[in-house]
C-alpha positions as CSV (number, residue, x, y, z in Angstrom):
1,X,92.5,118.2,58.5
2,X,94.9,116.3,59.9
3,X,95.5,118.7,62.8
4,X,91.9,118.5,63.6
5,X,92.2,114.7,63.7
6,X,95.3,114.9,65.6
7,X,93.4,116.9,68.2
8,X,90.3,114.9,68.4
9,X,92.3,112.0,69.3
10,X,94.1,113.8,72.4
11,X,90.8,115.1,73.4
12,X,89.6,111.6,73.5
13,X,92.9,110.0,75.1
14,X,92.3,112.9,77.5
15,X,89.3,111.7,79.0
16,X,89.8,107.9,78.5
17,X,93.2,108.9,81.0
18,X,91.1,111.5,83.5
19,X,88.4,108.4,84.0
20,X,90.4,105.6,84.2
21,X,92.9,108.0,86.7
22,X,89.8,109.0,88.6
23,X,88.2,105.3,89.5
24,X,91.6,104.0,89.9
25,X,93.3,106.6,91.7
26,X,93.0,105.2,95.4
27,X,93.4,101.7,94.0
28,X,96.1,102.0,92.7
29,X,97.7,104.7,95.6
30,X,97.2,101.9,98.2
31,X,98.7,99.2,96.4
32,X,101.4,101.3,95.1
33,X,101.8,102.1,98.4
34,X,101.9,99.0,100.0
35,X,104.3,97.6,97.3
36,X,107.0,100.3,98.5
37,X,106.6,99.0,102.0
38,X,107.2,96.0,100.5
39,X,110.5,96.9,98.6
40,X,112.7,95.8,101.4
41,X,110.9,93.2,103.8
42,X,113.9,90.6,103.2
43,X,116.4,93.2,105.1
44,X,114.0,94.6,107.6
45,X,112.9,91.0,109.0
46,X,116.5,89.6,108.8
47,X,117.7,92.8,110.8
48,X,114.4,92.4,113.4
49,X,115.3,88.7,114.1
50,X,118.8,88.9,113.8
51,X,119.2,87.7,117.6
52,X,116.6,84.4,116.9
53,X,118.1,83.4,113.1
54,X,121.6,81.8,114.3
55,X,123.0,79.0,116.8
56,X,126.1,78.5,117.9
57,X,127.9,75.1,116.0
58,X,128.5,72.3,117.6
59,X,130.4,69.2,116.7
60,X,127.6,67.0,116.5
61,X,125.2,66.7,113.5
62,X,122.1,68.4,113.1
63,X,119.0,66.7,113.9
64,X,116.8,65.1,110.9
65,X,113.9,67.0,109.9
66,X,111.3,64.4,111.3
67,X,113.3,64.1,114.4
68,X,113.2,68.2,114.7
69,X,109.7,68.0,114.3
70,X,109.0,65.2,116.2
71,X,110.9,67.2,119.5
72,X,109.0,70.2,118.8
73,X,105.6,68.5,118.9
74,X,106.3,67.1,122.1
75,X,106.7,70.1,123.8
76,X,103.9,70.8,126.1
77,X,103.4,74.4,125.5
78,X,103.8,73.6,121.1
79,X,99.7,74.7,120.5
80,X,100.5,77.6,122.1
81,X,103.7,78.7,120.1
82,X,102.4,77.3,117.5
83,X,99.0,79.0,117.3
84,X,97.0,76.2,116.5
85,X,95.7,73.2,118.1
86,X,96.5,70.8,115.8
87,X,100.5,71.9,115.2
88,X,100.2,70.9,111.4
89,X,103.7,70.9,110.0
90,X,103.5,72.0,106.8
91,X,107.2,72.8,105.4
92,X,110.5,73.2,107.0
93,X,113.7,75.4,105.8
94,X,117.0,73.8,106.4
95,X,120.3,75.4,105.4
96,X,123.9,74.3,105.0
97,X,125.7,77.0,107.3
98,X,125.9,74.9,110.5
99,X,125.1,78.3,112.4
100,X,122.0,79.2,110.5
101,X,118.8,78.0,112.6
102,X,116.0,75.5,111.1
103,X,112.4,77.7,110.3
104,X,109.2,75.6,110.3
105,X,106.0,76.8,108.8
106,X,102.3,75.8,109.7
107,X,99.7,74.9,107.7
108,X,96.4,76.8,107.6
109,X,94.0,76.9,110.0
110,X,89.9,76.4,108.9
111,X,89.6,79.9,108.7
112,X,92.5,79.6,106.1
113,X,94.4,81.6,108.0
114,X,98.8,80.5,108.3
115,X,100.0,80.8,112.1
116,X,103.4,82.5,112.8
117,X,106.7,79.7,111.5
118,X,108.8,79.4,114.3
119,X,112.6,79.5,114.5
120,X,114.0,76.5,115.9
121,X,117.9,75.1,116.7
122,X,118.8,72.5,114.6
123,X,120.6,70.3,116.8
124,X,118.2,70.3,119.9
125,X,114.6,71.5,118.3
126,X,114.8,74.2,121.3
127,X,112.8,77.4,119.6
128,X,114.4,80.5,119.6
129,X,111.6,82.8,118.6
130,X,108.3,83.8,116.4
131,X,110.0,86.1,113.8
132,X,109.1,89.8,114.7
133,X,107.3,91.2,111.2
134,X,106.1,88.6,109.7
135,X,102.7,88.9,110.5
136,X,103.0,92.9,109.3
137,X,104.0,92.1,106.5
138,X,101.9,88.9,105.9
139,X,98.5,91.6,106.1
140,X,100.4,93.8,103.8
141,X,100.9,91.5,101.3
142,X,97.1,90.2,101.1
143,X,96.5,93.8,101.0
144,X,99.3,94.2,98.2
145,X,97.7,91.5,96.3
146,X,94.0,90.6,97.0
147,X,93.0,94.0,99.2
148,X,92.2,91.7,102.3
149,X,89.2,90.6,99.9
150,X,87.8,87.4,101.7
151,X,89.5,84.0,99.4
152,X,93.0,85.3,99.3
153,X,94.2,84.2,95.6
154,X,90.9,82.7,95.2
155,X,88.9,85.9,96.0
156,X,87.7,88.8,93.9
157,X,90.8,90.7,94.6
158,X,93.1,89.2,92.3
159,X,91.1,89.8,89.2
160,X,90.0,93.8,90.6
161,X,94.5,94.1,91.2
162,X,94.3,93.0,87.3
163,X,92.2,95.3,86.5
164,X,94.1,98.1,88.3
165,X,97.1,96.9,86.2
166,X,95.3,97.1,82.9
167,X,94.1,100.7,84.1
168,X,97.7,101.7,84.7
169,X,98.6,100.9,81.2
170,X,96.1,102.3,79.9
171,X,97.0,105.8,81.3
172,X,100.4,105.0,80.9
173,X,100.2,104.9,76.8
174,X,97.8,107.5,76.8
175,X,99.4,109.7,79.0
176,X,103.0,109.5,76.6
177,X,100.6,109.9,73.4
178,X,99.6,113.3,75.7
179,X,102.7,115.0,76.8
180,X,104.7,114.3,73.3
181,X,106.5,117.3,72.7
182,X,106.8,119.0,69.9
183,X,110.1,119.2,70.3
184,X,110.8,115.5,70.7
185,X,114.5,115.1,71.1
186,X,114.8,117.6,73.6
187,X,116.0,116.7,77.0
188,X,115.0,119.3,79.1
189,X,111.0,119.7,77.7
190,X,111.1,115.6,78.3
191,X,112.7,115.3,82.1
192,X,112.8,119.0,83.5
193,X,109.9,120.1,85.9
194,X,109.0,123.9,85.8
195,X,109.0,124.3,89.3
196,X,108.4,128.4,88.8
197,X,104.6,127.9,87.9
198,X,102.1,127.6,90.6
199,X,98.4,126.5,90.9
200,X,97.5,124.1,87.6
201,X,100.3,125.1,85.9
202,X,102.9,123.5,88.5
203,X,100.4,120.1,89.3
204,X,100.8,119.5,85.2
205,X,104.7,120.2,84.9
206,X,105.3,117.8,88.1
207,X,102.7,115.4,86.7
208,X,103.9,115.2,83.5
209,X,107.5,114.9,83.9
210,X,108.0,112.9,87.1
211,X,105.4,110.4,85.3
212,X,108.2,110.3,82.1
213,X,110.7,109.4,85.0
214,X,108.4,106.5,86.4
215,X,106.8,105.6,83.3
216,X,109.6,102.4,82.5
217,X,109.2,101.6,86.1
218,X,105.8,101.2,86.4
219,X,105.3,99.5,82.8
220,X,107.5,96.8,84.0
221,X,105.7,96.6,87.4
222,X,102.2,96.5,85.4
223,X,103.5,94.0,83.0
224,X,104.9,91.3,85.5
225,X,102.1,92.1,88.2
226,X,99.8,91.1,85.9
227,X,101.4,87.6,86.0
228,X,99.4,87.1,89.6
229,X,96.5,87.9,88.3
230,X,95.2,86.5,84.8
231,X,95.8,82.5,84.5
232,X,95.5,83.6,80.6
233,X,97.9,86.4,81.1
234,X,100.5,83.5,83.2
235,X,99.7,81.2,80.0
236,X,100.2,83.3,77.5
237,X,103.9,84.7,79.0
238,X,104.8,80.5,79.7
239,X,103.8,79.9,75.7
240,X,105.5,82.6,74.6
241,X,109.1,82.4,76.3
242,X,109.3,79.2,77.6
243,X,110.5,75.6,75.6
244,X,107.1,74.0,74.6
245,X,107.4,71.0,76.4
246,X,107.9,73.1,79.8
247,X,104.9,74.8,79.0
248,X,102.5,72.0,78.7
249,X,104.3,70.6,82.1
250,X,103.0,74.1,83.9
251,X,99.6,73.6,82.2
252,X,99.2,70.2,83.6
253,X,98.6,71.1,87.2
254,X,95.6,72.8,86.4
255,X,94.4,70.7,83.9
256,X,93.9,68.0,86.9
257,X,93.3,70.2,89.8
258,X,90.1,69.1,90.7
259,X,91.2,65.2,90.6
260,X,93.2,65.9,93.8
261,X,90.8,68.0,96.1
262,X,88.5,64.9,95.3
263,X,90.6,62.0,96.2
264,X,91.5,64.5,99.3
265,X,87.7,64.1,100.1
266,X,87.5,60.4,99.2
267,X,90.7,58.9,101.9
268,X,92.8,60.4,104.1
269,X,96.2,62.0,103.7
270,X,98.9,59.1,104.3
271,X,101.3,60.6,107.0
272,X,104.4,61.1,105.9
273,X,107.8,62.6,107.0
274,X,110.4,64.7,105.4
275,X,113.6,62.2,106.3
276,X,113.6,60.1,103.0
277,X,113.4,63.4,100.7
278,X,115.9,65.0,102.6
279,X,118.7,62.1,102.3
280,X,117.6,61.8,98.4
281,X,118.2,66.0,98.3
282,X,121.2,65.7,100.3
283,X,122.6,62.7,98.0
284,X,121.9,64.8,95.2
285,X,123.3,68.2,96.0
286,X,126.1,67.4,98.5
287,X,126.6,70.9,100.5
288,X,126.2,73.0,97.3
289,X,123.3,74.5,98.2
290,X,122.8,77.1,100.6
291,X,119.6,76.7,102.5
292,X,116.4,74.7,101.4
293,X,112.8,74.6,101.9
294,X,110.9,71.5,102.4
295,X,106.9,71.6,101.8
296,X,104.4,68.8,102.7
297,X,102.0,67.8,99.8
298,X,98.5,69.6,100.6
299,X,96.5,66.6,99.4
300,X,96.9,62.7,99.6
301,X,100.0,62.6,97.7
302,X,103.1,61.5,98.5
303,X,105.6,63.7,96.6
304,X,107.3,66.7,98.9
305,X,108.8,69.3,97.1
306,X,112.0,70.9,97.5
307,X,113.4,74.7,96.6
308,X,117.0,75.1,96.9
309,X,119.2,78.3,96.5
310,X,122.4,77.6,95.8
311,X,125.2,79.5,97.6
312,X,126.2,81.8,94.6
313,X,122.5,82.6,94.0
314,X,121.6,86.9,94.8
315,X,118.5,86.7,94.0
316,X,115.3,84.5,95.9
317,X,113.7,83.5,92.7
318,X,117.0,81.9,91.5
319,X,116.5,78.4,92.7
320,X,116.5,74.8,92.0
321,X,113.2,72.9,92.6
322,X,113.1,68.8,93.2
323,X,110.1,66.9,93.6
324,X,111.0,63.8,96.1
325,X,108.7,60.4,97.0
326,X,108.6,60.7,100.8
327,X,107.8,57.6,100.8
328,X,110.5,55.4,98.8
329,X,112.9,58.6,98.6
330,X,112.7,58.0,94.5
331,X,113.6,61.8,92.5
332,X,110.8,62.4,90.8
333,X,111.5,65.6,88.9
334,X,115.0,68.0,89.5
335,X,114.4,71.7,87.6
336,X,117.7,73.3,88.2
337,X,118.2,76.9,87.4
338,X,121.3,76.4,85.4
339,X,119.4,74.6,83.1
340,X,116.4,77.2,82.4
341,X,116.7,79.0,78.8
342,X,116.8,83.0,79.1
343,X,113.0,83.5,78.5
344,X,112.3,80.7,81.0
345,X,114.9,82.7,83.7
346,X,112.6,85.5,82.7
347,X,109.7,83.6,83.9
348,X,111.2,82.4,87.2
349,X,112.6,85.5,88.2
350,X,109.2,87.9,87.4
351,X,109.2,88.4,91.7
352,X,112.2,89.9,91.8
353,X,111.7,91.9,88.3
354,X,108.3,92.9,89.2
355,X,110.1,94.5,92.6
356,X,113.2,95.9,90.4
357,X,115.5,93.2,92.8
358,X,117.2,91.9,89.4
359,X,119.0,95.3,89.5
360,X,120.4,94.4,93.1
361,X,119.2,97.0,95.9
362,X,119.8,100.0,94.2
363,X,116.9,98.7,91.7
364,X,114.8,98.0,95.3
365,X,115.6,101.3,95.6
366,X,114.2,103.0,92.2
367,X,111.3,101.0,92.2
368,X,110.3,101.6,95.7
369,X,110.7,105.8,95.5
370,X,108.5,105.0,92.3
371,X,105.7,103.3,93.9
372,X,105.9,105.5,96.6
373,X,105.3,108.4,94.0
374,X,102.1,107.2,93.2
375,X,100.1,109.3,95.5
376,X,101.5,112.1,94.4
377,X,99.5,111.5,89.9
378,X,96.7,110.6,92.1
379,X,96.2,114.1,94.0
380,X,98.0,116.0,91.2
381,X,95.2,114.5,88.5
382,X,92.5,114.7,90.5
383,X,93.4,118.6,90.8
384,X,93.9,119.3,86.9
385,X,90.4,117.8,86.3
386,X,89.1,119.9,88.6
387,X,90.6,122.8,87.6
388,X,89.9,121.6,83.7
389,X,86.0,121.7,85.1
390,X,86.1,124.6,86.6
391,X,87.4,126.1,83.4
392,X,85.2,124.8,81.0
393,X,82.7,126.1,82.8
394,X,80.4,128.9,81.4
395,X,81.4,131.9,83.3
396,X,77.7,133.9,84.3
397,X,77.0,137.0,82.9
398,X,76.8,140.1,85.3
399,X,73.5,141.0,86.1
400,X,72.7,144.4,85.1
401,X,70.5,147.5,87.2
402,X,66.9,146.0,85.9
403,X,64.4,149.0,84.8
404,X,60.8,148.8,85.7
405,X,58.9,146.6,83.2
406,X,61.7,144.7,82.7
């Protein structure tokens, strides 16, 4: 009895995983795909701009933000590097190694679409280049995420990724519950391919066991993906590891999101500058931090926000984050890093989990030869089920010499 149950449940789990692997199969090949392109943009980029990201020092200061953007503006060819008529300024990254040159970033057009940053010398606002790569990658990152689906974040193609995700787990479980051996503690039937068989008998073995090597990869990539997708799914992680009054803080924002967008409506944005944020940041910090980003408000307000990685920092998501008046150069809010519990470091690092960077590059590594895999359960289920069809069905009897009256 319990055999027969055992086996109506795998014949079950069977088909729940051969459905949800054939609707999501290309889905989840592209972004997979995309993904491992993804593994080492940081490197590729810095190595394709090399010659445009550094200055030679000089003995005089570097210009003040305002006064770097103000210079660049007035060039007569700026809508032209810029892309854009307007030259809307939206954020500007500034860093403490006196040969390191300034970035500035654009906002969107109306078609919602960002224009190239530029790379600009600090101490005269002269631009050294448009970095070479970042629109590339820029398309394959909406693809990673939205599947160039019209609204970006906003669009249909964040929820259909989360669905993808939910898929993958799905298979994921149900493909373990599957291939358990009967032999459970043995190695070689859990991580040894039979590479001797051919036809179905090889597409199973390689399935089967190269999945068991991906499987913890792509559970953690499911799990933290999922984290761009769901605002319940981001809300639920925040409640769970983070200290209770940082999660009602994150929930805020979105509690008064529309309040903004209307007063943006109502009055004009007040023009400000980055100057009085910057000497508040720079009072603050000293020259412990590395490099910083500075990023205009999008609505009316008045409050410019500031990421900072500190020198000793590896990874991108390990930064501080300050929230300055522009105006009065008062420090509204500092979140250092330092500061965070574990389960909150959890939360601000899920970027660089979700791409296996915690682990340094030799986790880039492992997670991009895994996503790059993907293709391969794709083709290699799509052929069992076939062959599964073809074998299930009836084979037709030979036709026999028919008599007369027959």
């Amino acid at each position: 009895m319990a055999a027969r149950l055992g086996h109506t449940i795998k014949a079950a789990l069977l088909q729940v995983h051969s459905i949800a692997g054939l609707v999501l199969a290309l889905l989840l090949a592209l972004i997979a795909l995309t993904g491992a392109i993804m593994s080492f943009e940081d490197e590729i980029v810095a190595h394709l701009n090399a010659g445009i990201m550094h200055v030679v020092p000089r003995e005089t200061p570097a210009l003040m933000p305002d006064e770097l953007v103000a210079r660049l503006k007035a060039r007569q060819d700026f809508g032209q590097i810029s892309g854009q008529v307007s030259g809307q300024v939206s954020a500007v990254m500034l860093s403490s190694d006196p040969t390191a040159a300034a970035r500035v970033r654009f906002a969107r057009d109306e078609q919602g679409a960002r224009p190239n940053s530029l790379y600009v010398d600090p101490y005269d606002a002269r631009v050294l280049g448009v970095p070479r790569g970042e629109a590339f990658f820029a398309t394959v990152r909406k693809l990673h995420r939205w599947l160039l689906i019209p609204g970006d974040a906003k669009g249909w193609g964040r929820q259909i990724t989360g669905v993808v995700a939910l898929g993958l787990i799905v298979m994921l479980v149900s493909g373990l519950v599957l291939r358990w051996p009967r032999r459970v503690r043995s190695v070689k039937m859990w991580l040894k391919p039979n590479v001797g068989l051919s036809g179905r008998g090889l597409h199973r073995s390689l399935h089967a066991v190269i999945g068991t090597w991906v499987l913890p990869v792509y559970l953690v990539m499911t799990l933290t993906g999922l984290w761009y997708s769901f605002d319940w799914y981001k809300d639920g992680v925040v409640w769970l590891l983070a200290r209770p009054e940082i999660s009602a803080a994150k929930m805020q924002p979105k509690m008064s999101a529309k309040a903004p967008r209307a007063a943006a409506r109502a009055e004009p944005a007040q023009p400000i500058g980055f100057d009085q944020a910057w000497t508040t940041f720079r009072r603050e910090e000293g020259d412990r931090f590395a490099r910083a980003l500075l990023t205009l408000p999008p609505g009316p307000g008045t409050v410019i926000r500031i990421r900072s990685w500190g020198r000793d920092r590896a990874l991108d998501t390990s930064r501080d984050e300050f929230r300055i008046d522009a105006v009065n150069g008062q420090l509204v809010s500092a979140e250092r890093y330092s500061d965070k519990t574990f389960g909150e470091k959890i939360i601000a690092n899920v970027l660089d989990i979700h791409r296996g960077a915690v682990l340094g590059w030799p986790g880039k590594l492992v997670f991009m030869i895994a996503a790059a895999l993907m293709p391969l359960f794709s083709v290699t289920g799509i052929l069992l089920y076939l062959s599964r069809r073809k074998l299930r069905r009836p084979a037709q009897a030979p036709l026999g010499r028919l008599v007369p009256g027959e």
